[in-house]
DRENTORKOL-3810 file (N, C-alpha, C; in nm, 4 decimals):
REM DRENTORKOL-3810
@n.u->-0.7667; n.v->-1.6968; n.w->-3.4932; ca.u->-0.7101; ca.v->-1.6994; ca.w->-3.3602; c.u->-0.6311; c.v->-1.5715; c.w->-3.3309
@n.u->-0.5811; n.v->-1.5224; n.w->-3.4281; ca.u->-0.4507; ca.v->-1.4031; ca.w->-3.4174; c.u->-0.5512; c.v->-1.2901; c.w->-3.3510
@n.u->-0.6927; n.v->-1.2647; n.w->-3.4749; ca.u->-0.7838; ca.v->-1.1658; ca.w->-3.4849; c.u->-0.8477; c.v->-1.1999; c.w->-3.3435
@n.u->-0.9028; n.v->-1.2948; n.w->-3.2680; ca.u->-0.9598; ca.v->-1.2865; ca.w->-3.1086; c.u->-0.8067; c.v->-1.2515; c.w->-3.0206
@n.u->-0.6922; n.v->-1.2808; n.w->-3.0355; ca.u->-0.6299; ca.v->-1.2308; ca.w->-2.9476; c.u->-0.5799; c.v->-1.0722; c.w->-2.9610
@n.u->-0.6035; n.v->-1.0200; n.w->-3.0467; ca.u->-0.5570; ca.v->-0.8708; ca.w->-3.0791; c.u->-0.7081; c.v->-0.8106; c.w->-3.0086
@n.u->-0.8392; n.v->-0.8848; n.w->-3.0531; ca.u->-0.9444; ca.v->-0.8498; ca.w->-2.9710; c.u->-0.9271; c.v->-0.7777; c.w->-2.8095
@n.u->-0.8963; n.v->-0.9229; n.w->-2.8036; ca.u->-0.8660; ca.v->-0.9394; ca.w->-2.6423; c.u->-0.7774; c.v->-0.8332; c.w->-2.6063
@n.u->-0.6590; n.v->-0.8485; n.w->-2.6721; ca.u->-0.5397; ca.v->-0.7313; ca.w->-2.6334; c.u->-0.5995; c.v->-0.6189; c.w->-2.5905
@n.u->-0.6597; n.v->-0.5534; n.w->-2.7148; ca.u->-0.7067; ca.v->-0.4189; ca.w->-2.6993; c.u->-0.8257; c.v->-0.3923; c.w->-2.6101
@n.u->-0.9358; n.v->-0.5362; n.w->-2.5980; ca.u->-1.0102; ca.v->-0.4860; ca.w->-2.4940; c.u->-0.9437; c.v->-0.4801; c.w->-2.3500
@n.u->-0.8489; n.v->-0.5866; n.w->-2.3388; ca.u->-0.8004; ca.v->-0.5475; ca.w->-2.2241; c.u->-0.6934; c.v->-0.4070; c.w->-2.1813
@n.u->-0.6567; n.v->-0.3398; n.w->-2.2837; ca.u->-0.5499; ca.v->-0.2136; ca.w->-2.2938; c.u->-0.6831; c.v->-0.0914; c.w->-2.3141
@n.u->-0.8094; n.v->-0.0902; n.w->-2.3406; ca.u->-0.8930; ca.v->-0.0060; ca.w->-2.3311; c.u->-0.9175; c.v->0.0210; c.w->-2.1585
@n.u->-0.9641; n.v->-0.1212; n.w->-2.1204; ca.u->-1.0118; ca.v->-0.0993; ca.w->-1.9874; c.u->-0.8879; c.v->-0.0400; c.w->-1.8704
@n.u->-0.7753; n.v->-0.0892; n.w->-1.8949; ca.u->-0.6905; ca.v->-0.0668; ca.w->-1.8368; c.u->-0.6320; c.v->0.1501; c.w->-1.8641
@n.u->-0.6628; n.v->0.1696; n.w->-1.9710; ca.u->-0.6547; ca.v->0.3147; ca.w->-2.0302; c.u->-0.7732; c.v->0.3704; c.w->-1.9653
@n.u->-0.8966; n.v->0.3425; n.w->-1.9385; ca.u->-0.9892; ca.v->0.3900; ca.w->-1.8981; c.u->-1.0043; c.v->0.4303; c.w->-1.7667
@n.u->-1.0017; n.v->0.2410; n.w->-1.6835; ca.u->-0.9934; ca.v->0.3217; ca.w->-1.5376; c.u->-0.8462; c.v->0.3913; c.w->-1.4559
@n.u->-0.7785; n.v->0.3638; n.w->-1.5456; ca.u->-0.6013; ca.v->0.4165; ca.w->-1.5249; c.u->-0.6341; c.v->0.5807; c.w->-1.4860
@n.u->-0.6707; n.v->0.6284; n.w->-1.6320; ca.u->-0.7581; ca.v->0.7725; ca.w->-1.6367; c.u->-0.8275; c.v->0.8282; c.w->-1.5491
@n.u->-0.9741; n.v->0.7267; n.w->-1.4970; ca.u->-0.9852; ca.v->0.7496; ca.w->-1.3824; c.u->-0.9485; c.v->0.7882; c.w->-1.2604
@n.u->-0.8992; n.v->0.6971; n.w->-1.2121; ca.u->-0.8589; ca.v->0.6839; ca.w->-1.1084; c.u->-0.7393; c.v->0.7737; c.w->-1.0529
@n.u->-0.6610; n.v->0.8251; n.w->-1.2108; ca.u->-0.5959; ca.v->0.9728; ca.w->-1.1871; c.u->-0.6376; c.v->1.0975; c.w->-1.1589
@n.u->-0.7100; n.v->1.0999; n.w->-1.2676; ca.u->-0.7926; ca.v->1.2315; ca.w->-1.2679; c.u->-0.8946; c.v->1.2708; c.w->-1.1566
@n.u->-0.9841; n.v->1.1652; n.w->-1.1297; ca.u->-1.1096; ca.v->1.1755; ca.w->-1.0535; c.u->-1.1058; c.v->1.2314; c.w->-0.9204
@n.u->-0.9842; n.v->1.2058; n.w->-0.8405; ca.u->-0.9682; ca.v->1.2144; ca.w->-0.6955; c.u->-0.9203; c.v->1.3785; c.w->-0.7042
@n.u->-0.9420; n.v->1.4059; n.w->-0.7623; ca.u->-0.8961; ca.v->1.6330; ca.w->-0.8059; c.u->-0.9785; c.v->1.6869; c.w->-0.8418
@n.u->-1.0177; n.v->1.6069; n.w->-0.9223; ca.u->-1.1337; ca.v->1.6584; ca.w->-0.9961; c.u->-1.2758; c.v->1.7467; c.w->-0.8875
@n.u->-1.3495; n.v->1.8438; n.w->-0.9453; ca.u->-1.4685; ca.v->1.8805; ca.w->-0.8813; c.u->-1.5872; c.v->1.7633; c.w->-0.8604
@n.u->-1.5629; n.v->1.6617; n.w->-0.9687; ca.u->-1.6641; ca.v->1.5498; ca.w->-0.9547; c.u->-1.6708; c.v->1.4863; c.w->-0.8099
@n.u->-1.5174; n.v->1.4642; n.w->-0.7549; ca.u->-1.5105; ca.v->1.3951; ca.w->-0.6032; c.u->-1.5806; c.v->1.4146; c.w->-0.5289
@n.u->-1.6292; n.v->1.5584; n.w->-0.5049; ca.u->-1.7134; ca.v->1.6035; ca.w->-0.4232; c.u->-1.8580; c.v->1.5412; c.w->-0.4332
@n.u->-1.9211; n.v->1.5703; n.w->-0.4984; ca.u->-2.0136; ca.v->1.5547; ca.w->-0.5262; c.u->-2.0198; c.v->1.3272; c.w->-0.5363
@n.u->-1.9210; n.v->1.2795; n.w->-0.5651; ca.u->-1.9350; ca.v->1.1269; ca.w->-0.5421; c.u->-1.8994; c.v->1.1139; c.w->-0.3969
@n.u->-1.8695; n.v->1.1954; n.w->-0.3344; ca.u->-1.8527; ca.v->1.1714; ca.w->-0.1782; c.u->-1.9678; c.v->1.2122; c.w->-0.1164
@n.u->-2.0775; n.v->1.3273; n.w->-0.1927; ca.u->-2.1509; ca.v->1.3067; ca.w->-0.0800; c.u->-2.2496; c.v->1.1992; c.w->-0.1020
@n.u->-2.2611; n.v->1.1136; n.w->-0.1715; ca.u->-2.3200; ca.v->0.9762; ca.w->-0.2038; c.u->-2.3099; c.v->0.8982; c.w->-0.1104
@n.u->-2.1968; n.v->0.8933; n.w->-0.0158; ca.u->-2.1446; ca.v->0.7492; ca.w->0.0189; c.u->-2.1752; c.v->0.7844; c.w->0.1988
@n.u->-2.1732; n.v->0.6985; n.w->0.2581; ca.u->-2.1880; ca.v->0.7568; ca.w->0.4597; c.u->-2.0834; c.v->0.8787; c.w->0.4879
@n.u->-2.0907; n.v->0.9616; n.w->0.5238; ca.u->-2.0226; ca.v->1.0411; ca.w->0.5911; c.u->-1.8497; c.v->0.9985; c.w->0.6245
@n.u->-1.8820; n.v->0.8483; n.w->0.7094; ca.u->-1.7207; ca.v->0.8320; ca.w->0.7753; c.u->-1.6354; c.v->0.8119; c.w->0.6905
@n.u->-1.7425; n.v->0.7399; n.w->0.5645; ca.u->-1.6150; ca.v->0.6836; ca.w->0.4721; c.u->-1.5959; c.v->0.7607; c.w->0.3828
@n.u->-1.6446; n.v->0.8732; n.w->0.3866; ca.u->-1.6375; ca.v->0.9992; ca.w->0.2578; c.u->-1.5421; c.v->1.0947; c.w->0.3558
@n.u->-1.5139; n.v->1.0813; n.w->0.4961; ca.u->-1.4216; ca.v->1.1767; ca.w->0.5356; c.u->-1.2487; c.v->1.1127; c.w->0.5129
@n.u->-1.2938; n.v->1.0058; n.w->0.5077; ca.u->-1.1490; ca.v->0.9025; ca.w->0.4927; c.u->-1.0809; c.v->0.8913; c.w->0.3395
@n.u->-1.2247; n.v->0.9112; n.w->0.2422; ca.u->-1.1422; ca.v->0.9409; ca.w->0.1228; c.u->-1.1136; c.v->1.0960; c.w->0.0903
@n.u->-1.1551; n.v->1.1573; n.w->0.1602; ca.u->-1.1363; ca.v->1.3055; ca.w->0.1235; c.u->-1.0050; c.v->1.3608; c.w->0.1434
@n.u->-0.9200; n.v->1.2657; n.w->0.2366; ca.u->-0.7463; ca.v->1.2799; ca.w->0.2804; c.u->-0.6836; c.v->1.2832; c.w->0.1443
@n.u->-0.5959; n.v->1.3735; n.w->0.1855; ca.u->-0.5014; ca.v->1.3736; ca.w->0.0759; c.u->-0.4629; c.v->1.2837; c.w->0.0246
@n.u->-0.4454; n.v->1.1799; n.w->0.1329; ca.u->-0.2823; ca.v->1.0782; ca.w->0.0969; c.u->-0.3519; c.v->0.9631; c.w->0.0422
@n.u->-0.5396; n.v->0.9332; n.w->0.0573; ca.u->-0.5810; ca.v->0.8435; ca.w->-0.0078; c.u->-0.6082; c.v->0.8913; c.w->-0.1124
@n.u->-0.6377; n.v->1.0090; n.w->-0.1406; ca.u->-0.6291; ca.v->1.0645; ca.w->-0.2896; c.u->-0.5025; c.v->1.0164; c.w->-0.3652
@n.u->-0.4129; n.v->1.0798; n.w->-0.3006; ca.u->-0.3365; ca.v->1.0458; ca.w->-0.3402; c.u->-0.2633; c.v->0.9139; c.w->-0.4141
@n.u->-0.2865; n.v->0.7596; n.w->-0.2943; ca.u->-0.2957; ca.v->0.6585; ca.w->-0.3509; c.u->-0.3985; c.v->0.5859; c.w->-0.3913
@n.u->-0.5326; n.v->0.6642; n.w->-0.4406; ca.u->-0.5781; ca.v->0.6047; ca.w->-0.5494; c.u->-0.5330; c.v->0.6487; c.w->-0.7318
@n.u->-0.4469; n.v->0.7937; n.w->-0.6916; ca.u->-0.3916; ca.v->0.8330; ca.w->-0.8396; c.u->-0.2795; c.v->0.7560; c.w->-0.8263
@n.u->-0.2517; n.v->0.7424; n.w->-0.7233; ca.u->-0.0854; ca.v->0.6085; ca.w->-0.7742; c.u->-0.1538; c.v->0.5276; c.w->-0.8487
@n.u->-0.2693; n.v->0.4375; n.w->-0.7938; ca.u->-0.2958; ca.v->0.3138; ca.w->-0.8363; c.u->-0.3636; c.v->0.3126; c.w->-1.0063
@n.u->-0.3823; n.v->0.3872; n.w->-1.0651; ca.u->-0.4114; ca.v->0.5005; ca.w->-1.1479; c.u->-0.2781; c.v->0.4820; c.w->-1.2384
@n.u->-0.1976; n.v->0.5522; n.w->-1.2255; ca.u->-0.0714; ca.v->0.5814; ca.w->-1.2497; c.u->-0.0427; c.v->0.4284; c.w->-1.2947
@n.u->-0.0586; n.v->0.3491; n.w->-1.1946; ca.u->-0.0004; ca.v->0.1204; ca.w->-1.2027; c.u->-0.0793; c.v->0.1401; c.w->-1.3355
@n.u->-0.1677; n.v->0.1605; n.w->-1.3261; ca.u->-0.2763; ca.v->0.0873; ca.w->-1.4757; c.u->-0.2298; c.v->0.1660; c.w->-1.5427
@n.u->-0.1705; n.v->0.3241; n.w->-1.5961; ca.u->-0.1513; ca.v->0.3476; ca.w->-1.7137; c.u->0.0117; c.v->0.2928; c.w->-1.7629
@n.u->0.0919; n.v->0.2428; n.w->-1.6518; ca.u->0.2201; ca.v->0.1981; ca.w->-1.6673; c.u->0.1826; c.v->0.0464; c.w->-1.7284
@n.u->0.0986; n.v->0.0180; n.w->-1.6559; ca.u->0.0688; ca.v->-0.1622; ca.w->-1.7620; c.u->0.0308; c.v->-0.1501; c.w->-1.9184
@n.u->-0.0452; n.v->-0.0328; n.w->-1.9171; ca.u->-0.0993; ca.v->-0.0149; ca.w->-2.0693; c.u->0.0559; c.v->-0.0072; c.w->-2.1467
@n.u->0.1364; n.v->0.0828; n.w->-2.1097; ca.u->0.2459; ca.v->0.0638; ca.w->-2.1877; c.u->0.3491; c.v->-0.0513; c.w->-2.1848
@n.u->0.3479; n.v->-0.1579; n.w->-2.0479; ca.u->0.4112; ca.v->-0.2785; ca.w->-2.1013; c.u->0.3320; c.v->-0.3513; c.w->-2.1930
@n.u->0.2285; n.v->-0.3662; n.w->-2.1496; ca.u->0.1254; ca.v->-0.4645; ca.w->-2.2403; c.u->0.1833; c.v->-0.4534; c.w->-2.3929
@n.u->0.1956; n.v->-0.2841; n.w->-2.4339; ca.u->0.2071; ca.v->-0.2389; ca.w->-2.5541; c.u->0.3473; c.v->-0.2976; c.w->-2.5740
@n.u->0.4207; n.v->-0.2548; n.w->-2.5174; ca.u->0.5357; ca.v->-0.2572; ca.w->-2.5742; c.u->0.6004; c.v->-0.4057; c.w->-2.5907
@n.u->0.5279; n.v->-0.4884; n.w->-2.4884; ca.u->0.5763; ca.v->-0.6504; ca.w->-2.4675; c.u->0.5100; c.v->-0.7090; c.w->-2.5337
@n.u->0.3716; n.v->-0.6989; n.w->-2.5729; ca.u->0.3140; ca.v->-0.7962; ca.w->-2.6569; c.u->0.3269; c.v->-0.8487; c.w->-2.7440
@n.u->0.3815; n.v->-0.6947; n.w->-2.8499; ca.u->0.4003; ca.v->-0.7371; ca.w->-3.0105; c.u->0.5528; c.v->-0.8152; c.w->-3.0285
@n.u->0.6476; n.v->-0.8268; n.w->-2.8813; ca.u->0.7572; ca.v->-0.8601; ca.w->-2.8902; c.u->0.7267; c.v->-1.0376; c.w->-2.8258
@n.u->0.6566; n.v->-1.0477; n.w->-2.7778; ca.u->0.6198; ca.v->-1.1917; ca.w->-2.7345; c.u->0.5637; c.v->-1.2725; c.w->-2.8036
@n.u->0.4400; n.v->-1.2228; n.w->-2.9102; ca.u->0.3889; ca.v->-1.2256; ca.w->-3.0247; c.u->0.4588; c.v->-1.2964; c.w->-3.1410
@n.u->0.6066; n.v->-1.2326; n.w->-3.1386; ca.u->0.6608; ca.v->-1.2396; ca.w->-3.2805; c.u->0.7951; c.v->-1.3639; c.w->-3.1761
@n.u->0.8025; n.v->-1.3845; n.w->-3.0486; ca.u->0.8835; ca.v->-1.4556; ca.w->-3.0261; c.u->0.7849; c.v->-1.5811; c.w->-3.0596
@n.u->0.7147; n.v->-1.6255; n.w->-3.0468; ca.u->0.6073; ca.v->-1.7286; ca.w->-3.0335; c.u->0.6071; c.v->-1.7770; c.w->-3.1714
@n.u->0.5696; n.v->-1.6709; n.w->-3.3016; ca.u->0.5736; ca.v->-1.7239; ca.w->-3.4211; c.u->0.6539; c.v->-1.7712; c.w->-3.4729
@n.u->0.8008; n.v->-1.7296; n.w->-3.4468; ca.u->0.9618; ca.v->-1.7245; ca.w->-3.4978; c.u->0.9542; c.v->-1.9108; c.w->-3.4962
@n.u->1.0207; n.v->-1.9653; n.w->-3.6173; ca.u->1.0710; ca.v->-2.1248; ca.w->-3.6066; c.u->1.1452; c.v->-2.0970; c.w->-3.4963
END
């Protein structure tokens, strides 16, 4: 049981590290371009704004701030749970 929830932990602190990463990096990146011209025109001029760039690296930013509560709260919730 311990070994599926440490599973779990980490798959869920991967995904959360992953698109966190994303979602920082990507909207600067040279890649944007090129995933904007994929999408219709109107809605590729609406993400091309700064300020939604912008708050998709906030939202970015939320997921790499959870990776570190997750971290830091787990192993402390963990060991409250086992304690008599």
């Amino acid at each position: 049981m311990r070994a599926l929830r440490f599973a779990a932990l980490m798959l869920y602190v991967g995904y959360l590290v992953q698109v966190g990463l994303a979602m920082l990096l990507l909207p600067w990146s040279p890649m944007w371009g090129h995933l904007l011209a994929l999408i219709p025109p109107s809605i590729a001029a609406l993400l091309d704004l700064p300020a939604i760039r912008g708050a998709i690296s906030g939202f970015g930013a939320v997921h790499l701030l959870l990776v570190a509560t997750e971290l830091v709260l787990a192993p402390s919730s963990q060991s409250s749970r086992t304690a008599p």
